[in-house]
N, C-alpha and C positions, 0 to 999 in steps of 0.2 A: 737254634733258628726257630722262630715261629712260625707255626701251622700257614698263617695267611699271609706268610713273605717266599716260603715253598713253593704255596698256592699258584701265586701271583709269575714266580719265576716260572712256573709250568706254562702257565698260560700265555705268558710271553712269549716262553718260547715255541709253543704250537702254533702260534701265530706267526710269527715269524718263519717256522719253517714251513707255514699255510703258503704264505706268502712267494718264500723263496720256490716254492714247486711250479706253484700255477701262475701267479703275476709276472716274475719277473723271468718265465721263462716264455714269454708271448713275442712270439714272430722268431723263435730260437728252434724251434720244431716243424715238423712238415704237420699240415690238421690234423693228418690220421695219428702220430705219436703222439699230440697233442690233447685229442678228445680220449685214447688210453690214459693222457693223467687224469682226465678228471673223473673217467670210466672209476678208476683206483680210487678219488679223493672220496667221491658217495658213495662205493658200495664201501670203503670203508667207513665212512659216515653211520651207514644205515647196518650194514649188519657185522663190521669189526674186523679184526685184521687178521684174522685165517681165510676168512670169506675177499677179502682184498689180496690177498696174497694170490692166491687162484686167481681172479679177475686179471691180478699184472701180469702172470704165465699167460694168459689166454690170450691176453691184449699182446702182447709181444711175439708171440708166436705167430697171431693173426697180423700186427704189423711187419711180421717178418715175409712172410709168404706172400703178403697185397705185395711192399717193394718186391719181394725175387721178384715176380711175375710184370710190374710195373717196369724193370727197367731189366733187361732181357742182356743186354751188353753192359756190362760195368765197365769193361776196361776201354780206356777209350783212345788207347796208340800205343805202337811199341818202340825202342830203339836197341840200336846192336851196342855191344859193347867196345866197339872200335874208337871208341871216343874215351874209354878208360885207360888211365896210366896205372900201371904196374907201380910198386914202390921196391920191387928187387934190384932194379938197375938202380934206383937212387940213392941206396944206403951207401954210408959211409964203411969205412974198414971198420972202425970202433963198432959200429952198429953191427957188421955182420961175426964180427969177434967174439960177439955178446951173446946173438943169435945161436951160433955153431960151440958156446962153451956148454960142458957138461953139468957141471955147475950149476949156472944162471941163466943157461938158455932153454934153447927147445930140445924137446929129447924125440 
């Protein structure tokens, strides 16, 4: 393969996956995870990808503690379990045969 079809494939693809990070994730993010990707895309620009690597722990951490603190109740109902069926009453013989052998079942 030559040098300037390598080249070429590289470049493609850094654009591409430029692409897939920051364009095509717009309005998929809340702002705040949002401006961490691009926190990551220029400090890895500018000073490389140890220096980016750190940036995306900090930026995650820090967007982690803004939501806890943002949304204080996550869960938002509960229900009992009175509405679940069992599946022991509805096995068949076979089924429970299979269940209860040494063999092939449960031990």
């Amino acid at each position: 393969i030559p040098r300037c079809m390598a080249g070429t494939l590289l470049v493609h693809v850094g654009v591409d996956l430029f692409l897939e990070g920051t364009y095509d994730t717009i309005g998929k993010f809340e702002r705040l995870e949002y401006s961490g990707i691009w926190l990551i895309t220029i400090v890895m620009t500018i000073y490389g990808m140890n220096a980016a690597m750190i940036a995306g722990g900090i930026s995650a951490v820090s967007t982690y503690a803004v939501q806890t603190v943002a949304y204080l109740h996550p869960i938002r109902g509960q229900m009992t379990a009175a509405t679940l069926r069992s599946s022991k009453r509805d096995r068949g013989r076979q089924e429970n045969e299979i269940l209860d052998s040494q063999e092939i079942g449960r031990n």
